[in-house]
C-alpha positions in Angstrom: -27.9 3.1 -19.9 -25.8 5.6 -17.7 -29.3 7.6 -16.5 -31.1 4.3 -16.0 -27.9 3.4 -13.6 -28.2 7.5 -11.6 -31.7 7.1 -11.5 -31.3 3.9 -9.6 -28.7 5.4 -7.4 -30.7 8.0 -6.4 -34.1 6.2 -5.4 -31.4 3.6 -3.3 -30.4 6.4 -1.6 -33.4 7.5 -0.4 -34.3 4.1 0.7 -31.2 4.0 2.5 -31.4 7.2 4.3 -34.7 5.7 5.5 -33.5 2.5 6.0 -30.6 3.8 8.5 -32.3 6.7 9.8 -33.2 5.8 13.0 -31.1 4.2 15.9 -31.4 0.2 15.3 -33.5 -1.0 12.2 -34.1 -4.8 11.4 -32.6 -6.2 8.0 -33.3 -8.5 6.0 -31.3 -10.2 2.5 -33.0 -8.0 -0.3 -32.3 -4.6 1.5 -28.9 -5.5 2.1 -28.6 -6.6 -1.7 -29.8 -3.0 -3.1 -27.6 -0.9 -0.5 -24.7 -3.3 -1.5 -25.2 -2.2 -5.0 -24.9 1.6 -4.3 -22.6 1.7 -1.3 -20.2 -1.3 -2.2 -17.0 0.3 -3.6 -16.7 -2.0 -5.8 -19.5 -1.5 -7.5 -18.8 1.7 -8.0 -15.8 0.8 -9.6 -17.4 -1.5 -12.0 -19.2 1.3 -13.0 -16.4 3.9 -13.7 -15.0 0.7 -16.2 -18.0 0.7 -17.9 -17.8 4.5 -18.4 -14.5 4.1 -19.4 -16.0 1.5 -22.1 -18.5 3.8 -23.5 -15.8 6.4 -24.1 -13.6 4.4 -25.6 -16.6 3.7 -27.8 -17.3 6.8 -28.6 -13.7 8.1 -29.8 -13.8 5.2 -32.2 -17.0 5.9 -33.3 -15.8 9.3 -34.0 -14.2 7.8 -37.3 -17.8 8.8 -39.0 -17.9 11.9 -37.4 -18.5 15.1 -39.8 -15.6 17.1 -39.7 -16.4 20.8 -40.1 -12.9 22.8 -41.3 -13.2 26.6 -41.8 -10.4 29.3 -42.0 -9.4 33.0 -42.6 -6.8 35.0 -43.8 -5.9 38.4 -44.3 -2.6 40.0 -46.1 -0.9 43.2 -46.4 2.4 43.4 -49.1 4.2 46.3 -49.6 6.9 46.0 -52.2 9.5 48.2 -52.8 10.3 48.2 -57.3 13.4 48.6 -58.5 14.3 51.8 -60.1 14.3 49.9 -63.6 10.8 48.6 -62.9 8.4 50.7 -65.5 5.4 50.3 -62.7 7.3 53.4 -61.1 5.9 55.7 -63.6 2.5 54.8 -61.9 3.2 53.8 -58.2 5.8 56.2 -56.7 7.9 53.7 -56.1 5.9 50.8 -54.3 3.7 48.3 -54.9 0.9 47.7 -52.2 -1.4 44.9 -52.5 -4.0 43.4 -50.0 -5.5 40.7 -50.3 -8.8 38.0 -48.1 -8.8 34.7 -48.2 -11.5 32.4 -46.8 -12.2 28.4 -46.8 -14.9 26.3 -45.0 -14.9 22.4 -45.9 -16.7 19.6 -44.6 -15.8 16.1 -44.7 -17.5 12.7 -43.6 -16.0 8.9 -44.1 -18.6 6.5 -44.6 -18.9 2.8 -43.2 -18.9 1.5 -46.5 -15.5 3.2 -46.4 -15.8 5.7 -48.9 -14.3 9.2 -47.9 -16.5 12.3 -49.1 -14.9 15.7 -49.1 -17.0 19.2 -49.9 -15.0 22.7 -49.8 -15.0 26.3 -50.9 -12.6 28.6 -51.3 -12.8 32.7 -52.0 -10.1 34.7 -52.6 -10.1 38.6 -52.9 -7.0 40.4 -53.5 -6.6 44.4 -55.0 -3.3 46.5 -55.3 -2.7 50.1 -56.4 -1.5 49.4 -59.9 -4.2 50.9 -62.0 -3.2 48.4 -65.0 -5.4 44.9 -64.6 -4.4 41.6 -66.1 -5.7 42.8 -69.5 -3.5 46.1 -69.3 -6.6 48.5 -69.2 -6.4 51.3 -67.0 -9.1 50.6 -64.5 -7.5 52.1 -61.3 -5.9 51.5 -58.4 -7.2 48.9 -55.7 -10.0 47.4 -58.1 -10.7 44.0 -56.5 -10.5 40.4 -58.0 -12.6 37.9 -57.1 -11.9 33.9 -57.3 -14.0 31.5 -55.9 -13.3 27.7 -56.3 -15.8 24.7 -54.5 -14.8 21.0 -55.1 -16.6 17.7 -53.7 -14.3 14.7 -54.0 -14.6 10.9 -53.5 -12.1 8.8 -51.8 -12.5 5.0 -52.1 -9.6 2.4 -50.8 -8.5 -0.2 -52.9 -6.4 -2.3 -50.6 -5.5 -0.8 -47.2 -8.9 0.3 -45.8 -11.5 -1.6 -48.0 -14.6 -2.8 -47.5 -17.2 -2.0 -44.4 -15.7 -4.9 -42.2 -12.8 -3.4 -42.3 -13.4 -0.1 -42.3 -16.0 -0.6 -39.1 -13.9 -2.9 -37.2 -12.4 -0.9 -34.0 -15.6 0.7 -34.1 -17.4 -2.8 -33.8 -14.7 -3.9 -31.3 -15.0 -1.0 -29.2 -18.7 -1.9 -28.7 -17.9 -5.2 -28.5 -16.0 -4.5 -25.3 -18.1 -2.1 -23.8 -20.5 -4.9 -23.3 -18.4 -7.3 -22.4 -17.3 -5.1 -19.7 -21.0 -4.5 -18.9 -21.2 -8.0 -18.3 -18.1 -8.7 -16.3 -19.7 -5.8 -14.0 -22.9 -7.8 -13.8 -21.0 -10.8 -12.9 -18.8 -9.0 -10.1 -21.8 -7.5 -8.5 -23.1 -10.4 -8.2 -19.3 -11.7 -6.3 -20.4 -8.7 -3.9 -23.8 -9.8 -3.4 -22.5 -13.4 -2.6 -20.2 -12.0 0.3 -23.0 -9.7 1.5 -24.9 -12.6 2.1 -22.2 -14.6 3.2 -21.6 -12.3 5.6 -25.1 -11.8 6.9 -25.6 -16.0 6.9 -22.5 -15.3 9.3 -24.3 -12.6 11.6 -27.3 -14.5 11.6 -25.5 -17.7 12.9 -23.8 -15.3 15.9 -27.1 -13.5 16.6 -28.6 -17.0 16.9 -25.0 -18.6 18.7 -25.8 -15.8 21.3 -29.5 -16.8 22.0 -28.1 -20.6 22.4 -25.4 -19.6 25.1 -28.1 -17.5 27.2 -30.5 -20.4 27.2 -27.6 -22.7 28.1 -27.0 -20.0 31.3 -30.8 -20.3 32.0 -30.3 -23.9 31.9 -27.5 -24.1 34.3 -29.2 -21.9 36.7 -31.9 -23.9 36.9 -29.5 -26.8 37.7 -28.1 -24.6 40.0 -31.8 -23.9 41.9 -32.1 -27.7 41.5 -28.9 -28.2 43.4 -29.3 -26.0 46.0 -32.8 -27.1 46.7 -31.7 -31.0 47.2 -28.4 -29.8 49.3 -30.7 -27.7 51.2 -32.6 -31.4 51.8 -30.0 -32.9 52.4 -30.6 -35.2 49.2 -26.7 -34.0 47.9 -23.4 -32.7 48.8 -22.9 -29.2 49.3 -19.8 -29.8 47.1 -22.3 -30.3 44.2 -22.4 -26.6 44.6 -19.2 -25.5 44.1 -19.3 -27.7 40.7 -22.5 -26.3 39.8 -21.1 -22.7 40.4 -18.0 -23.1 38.2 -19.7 -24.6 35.4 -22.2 -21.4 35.4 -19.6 -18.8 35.3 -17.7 -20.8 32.3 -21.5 -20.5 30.5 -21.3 -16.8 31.7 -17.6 -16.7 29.8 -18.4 -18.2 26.9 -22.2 -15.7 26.3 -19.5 -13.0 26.6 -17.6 -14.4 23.8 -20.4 -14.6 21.6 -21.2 -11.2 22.0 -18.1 -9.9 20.8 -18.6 -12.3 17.8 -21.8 -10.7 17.4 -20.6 -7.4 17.1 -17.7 -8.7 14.9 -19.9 -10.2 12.6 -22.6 -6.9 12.2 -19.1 -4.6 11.5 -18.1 -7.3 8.8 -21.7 -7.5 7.5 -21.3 -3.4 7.4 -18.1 -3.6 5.8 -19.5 -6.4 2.8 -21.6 -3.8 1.6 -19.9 -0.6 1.8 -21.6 1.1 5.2 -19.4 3.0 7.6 -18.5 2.2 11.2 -20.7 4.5 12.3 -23.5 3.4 10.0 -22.6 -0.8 10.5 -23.9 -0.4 14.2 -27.3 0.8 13.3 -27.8 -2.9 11.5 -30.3 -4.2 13.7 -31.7 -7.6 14.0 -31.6 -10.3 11.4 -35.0 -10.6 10.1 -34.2 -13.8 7.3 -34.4 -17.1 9.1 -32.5 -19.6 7.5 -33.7 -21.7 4.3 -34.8 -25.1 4.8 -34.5 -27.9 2.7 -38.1 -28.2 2.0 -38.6 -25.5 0.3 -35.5 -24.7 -1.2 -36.1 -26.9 -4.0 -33.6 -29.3 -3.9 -34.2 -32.9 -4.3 -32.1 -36.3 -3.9 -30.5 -37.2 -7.3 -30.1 -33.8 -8.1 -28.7 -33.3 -12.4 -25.2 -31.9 -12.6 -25.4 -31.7 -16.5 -28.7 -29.4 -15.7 -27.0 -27.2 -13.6 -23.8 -27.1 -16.2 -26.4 -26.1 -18.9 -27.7 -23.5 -16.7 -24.4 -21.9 -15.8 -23.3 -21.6 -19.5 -26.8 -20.1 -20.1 -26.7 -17.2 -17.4 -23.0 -16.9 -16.4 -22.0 -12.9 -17.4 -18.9 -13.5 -17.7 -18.7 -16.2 -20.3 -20.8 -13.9 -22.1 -17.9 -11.4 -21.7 -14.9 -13.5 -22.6 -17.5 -14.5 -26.0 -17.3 -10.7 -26.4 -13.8 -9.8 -25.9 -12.6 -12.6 -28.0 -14.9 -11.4 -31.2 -13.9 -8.1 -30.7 -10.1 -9.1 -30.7 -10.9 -11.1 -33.8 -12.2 -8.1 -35.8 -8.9 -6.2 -34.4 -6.9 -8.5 -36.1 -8.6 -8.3 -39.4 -8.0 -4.8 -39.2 -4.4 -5.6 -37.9 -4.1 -7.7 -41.1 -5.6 -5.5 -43.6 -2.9 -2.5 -42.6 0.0 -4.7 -43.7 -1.7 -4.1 -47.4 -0.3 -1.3 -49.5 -2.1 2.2 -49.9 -4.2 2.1 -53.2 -6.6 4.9 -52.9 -8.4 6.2 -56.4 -9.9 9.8 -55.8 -12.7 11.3 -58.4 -13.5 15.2 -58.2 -15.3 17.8 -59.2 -14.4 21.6 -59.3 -16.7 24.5 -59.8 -16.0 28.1 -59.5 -15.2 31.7 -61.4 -13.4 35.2 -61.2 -14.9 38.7 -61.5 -13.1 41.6 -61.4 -14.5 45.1 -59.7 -15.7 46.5 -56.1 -18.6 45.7 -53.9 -20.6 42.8 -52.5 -22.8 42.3 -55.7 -19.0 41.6 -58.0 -18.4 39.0 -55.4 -21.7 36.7 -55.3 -22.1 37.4 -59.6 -18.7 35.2 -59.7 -20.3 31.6 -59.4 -23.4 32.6 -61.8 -21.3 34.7 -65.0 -20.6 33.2 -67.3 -17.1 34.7 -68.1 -14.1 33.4 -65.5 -16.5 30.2 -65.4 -14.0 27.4 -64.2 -15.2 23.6 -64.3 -13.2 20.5 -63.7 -13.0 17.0 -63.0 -11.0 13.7 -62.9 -9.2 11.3 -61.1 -6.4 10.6 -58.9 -4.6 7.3 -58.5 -2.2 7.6 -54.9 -0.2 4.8 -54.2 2.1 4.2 -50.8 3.9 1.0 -49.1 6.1 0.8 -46.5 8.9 -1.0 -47.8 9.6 -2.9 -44.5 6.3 -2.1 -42.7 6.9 -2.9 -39.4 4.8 -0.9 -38.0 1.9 -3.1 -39.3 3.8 -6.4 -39.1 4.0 -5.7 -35.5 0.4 -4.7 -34.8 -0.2 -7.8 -36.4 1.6 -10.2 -34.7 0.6 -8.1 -31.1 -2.9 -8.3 -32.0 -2.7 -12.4 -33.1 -1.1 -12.6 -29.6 -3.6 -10.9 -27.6 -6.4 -13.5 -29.1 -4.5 -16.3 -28.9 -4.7 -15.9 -25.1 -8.1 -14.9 -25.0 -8.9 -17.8 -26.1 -6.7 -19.7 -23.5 -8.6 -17.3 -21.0 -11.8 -18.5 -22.2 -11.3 -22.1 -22.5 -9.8 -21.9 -18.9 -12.7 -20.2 -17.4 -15.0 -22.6 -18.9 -12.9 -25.2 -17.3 -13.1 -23.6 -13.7 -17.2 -22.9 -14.2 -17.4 -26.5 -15.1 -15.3 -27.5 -11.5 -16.7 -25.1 -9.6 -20.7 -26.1 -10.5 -19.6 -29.7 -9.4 -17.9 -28.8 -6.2 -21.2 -26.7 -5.3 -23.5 -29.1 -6.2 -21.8 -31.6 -4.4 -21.6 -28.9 -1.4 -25.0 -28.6 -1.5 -25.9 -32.1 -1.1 -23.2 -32.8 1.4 -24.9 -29.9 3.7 -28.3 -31.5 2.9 -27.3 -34.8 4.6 -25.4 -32.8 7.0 -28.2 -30.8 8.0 -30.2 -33.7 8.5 -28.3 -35.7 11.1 -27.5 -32.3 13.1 -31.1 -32.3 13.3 -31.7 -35.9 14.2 -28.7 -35.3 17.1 -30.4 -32.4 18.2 -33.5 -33.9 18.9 -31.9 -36.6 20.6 -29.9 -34.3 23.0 -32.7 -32.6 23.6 -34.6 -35.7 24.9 -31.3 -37.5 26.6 -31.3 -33.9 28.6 -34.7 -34.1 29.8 -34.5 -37.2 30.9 -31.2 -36.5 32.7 -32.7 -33.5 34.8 -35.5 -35.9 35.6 -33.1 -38.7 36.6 -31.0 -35.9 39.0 -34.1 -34.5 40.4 -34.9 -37.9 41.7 -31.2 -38.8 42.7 -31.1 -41.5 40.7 -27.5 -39.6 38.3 -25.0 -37.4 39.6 -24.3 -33.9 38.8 -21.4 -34.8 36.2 -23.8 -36.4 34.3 -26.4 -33.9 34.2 -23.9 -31.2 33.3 -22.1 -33.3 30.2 -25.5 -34.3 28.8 -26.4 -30.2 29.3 -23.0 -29.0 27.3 -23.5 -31.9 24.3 -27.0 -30.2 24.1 -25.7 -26.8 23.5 -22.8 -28.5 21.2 -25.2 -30.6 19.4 -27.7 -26.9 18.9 -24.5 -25.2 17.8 -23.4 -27.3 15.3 -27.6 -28.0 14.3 -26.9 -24.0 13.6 -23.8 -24.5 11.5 -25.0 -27.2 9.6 -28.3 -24.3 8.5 -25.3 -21.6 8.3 -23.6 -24.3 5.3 -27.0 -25.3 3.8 -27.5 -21.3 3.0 -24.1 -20.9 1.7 -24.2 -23.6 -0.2 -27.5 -22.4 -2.0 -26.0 -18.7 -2.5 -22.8 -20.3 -3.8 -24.7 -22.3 -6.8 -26.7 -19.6 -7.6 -23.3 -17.6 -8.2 -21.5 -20.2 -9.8 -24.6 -20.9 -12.3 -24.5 -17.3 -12.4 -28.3 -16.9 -10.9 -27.9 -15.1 -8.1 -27.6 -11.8 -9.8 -30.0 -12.5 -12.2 -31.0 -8.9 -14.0 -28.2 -6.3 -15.0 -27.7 -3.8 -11.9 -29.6 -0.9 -13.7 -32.2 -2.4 -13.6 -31.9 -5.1 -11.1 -34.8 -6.5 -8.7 -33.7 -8.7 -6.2 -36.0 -11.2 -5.0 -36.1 -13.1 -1.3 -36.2 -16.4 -3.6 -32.4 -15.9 -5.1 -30.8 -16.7 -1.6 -33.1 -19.4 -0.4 -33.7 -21.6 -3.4 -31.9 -23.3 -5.5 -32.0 -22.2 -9.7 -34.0 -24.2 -11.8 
C-alpha cells in the first residue's frame, strides 16, 4: 500500500512542478484536488497515522514470529585440593578443568495456539586428572562430550486457548489499521471539500471583480451621456457633479474587490498546502460554475436515497464498524486472561556422551550407541493469580472502551443522518434560490436598458438612472452568490454521502463530475 501511496507522490510532484513552473498558470478543480492531496499537511498527517497503524500491526503480528535463540560459553576452573584430597598424588596440588558449552534453539507459536520449541545443546568439558568416571587411567585433559536436542509442545488449556483467542490483538491490530485507512480517506476528502470551497470562493471574487469594472464602464458611459446632454443644454451641469461622485464610489468599491481577490487566491493557496510564494502563481479560474441542468438534480428529490447512499460510501462509518470489532475481539482476549494458567507440555529428548579428543569423538555422540540418552513425557503447569487484578482491570478497561465506541458510532450515525437532510434541503433551497436571482437579473437588466433609453431622451432624471444602474450590479452580485451556494451545496452532499472522495487516495482519480453533480 505504502509504495502505491510514494509512487503517487512522486508523479504529483512532477505534475506540480509543471503545474507552478511558470509565472501565472490557469486552474481548474481536478488539479487543485491532486496537489491538495500531496501538499495539504493534513494529508500528510493522515498518512504518518496510517504508518503508525501498520506498525502497530506488525509488532502484534510478531506473536508468530520464529524466534531464533543461540548462545556460547567458555570456562576455565582452577581448584586448589586440600592436602587430605588423594587427587594430589596425581595433580600437584590443583585441579584444572575447562570446559565449552553451546546452544541454538528455535521456537514458533502457532495461530492455533500451540507453542513449538526445538533446541540443542553440546557440552565439552576435560580436566587434568588422568582417572575418568570409570577410574581408568586415560590421561589428563581427555574430553567429554554431551550433546542433548529436545522439541516440545506447548498447548493452553484455559488462559490462551483456541485460535480466536490466541489471534485476537493480531486480528484487532489489522482491524484498526484499516479503520484508520478509512478515516484518512474520509478526511481527505474534508480537505478536498474546503479546497473547493475555497476555490468556489475565488471564483465568485474573480467573477465579483469583472461585475464592478463593467459597472465603472457603465457609469462612464452615463457619465459621456451626461456631459453630452449638459453640453446641449438638455441637463444641469449639476447632473455632473452627481455623475462624478457616483463613478469614483464604483472606482472604490473595484478596489475593494481586488483585494478580495487576492484574499481569496492566498486562502485557495493555503486550502491546499502551497506557499505564499507559490499561492500567487494560481492563475485564472478555469471551472465555471455548475448549473442546475446538468447537475442532476431534480424537483422531488429522495432523501431515503441519499441516506442509503451515505451509509453505502461514507469511510468513516466503515471505520467506527472496524474499530468497534476490533475492540470486541480485545475484550474476548481481555476476558479469557482472567482464566487460570493450565498449560500441558509433551517432549521429546534425544542425545549421547562420548568420551576422547578430536572432531570425529564429537559428531560419533548422537550416532553410538553407548551414552545413547532418549526421553519423553509430559508436563502439567498450573498458575492463578489469586486476586488477578491485573486481568480484572484490563477487562473492565477494555468493556469500557467498547461501550463508548459504540456510543461513538450510534452518534455519528445520528449526525450523517442530520447532516444528509440539512444538505439536501441546502441543495434545493439554492436551486429555487438560484432561479429567482436569475429571473431578477434578467429583469434589471431590461428595467436598465430601458432607463438609459428614457434619460437619453429626458424623459427620467439622473437619480433614477443611477439607482436602477446599482440594483443591476446588486441583483448580478447576488445572481453570483446564489451559483457560489448552488456549488457548495453540491460539494457538501457529495461529502456528506461520502462521494466526493470516491476512491482511496493511493489510488485516487478525481473526476470534473464529483464537484458539479450531484451522486446518484
Amino acid at each position: 500500500m505504502m509504495y502505491k501511496v510514494v509512487t503517487l507522490i512522486v508523479l504529483l510532484k512532477f505534475g506540480l512542478c509543471n503545474v507552478f513552473g511558470q509565472k501565472t498558470t490557469p486552474v481548474d478543480l481536478v488539479t487543485l484536488s491532486k496537489i491538495t492531496l500531496i501538499e495539504s499537511p493534513i494529508v500528510k498527517q493522515n498518512l504518518l497515522t496510517i504508518s503508525n497503524a501498520e506498525g502497530n500491526f506488525k509488532i502484534q503480528k510478531s506473536t508468530f514470529d520464529y524466534q531464533l535463540t543461540s548462545g556460547v560459553s567458555l570456562r576455565r576452573n582452577t581448584l586448589n585440593l586440600f592436602e587430605a584430597d588423594p587427587r594430589n598424588e596425581f595433580i600437584n596440588d590443583q585441579l584444572q578443568s575447562r570446559s565449552t558449552s553451546t546452544s541454538i534453539g528455535l521456537q514458533k507459536t502457532f495461530r492455533s495456539s500451540l507453542t513449538a520449541n526445538l533446541s540443542m545443546d553440546y557440552i565439552m568439558g576435560s580436566d587434568n586428572f588422568p582417572f575418568n568416571r570409570f577410574n581408568l587411567n586415560v590421561g589428563t585433559y581427555v574430553e567429554d562430550h554431551t550433546i542433548s536436542s529436545t522439541l516440545s509442545l506447548t498447548l493452553p488449556l484455559l488462559r490462551g486457548s483456541g485460535k480466536t483467542i490466541v489471534t485476537a490483538l493480531e486480528q484487532a491490530s489489522k482491524l484498526n489499521l484499516e479503520s484508520t485507512d478509512s478515516n484518512a480517506v474520509f478526511a481527505n476528502s474534508f480537505e478536498v471539500l474546503q479546497m473547493s470551497s475555497a476555490y468556489w470562493q475565488y471564483l465568485t471574487s474573480y467573477k465579483s471583480l469583472e461585475i464592478y469594472k463593467e459597472n465603472e464602464d457603465r457609469v462612464r458611459r452615463v457619465l459621456e451621456i451626461t456631459q453630452a446632454l449638459v453640453k446641449a443644454d438638455k441637463r444641469p451641469f449639476g447632473d455632473l457633479a452627481q455623475v462624478q461622485a457616483d463613478l469614483a464610489n464604483q472606482e472604490r468599491q473595484t478596489k475593494v474587490a481586488q483585494q478580495l481577490l487576492y484574499t481569496a487566491k492566498l486562502n485557495l493557496g493555503r486550502s491546499i498546502g502551497l506557499s505564499k510564494d507559490k499561492s500567487k502563481y494560481i492563475g485564472n479560474p478555469l471551472d465555471e460554475f455548475p448549473t442546475i441542468a446538468t447537475s442532476g438534480y431534480t424537483k422531488g428529490i429522495n432523501e431515503a436515497r441519499f441516506l442509503e447512499i451515505a451509509q453505502k460510501n461514507r469511510a468513516d462509518i466503515e471505520a467506527a464498524e472496524k474499530t468497534q470489532e476490533a475492540l470486541e475481539l480485545q475484550l474476548k482476549f481481555a476476558q479469557n486472561t482472567k482464566k487460570p494458567q493450565l498449560d500441558l507440555t509433551g517432549f521429546i529428548n534425544y542425545g549421547g556422551m562420548n568420551m576422547g579428543n578430536g572432531l570425529d569423538r564429537a559428531l560419533a555422540t548422537f550416532s553410538r550407541n553407548e551414552g545413547r540418552n532418549v526421553g519423553y513425557g509430559l508436563n502439567l503447569n498450573f498458575s492463578f493469580p489469586l486476586d488477578n487484578n491485573l486481568a480484572k482491570g484490563n477487562f473492565i478497561q477494555n468493556k469500557t472502551a467498547l461501550k463508548g465506541q459504540q456510543i461513538t458510532t450510534a452518534n455519528l450515525q445520528r449526525h450523517i443522518n442530520l447532516n444528509v437532510s440539512i444538505a439536501i434541503n441546502n441543495l434545493s433551497n439554492s436551486v429555487q434560490v438560484l432561479e429567482k436571482a436569475k429571473i431578477a437579473l434578467q429583469f434589471y437588466q431590461k428595467v436598465y436598458n430601458n432607463e438609459q433609453i428614457k434619460f437619453k431622451n429626458g424623459m427620467t432624471i439622473l437619480l433614477n438612472l443611477i439607482q436602477f444602474q446599482e440594483r443591476l450590479t446588486f441583483a448580478e452580485l447576488e445572481y453570483l452568490q446564489a451559483q457560489q451556494q448552488f456549488a457548495l451545496a453540491i460539494v457538501n452532499l457529495r461529502y456528506e454521502t461520502g462521494t466526493l472522495l470516491v476512491n482511496k487516495y493511493k489510488d485516487s482519480i478525481m473526476e470534473k463530475a464529483l464537484f458539479f453533480t450531484i451522486p446518484n
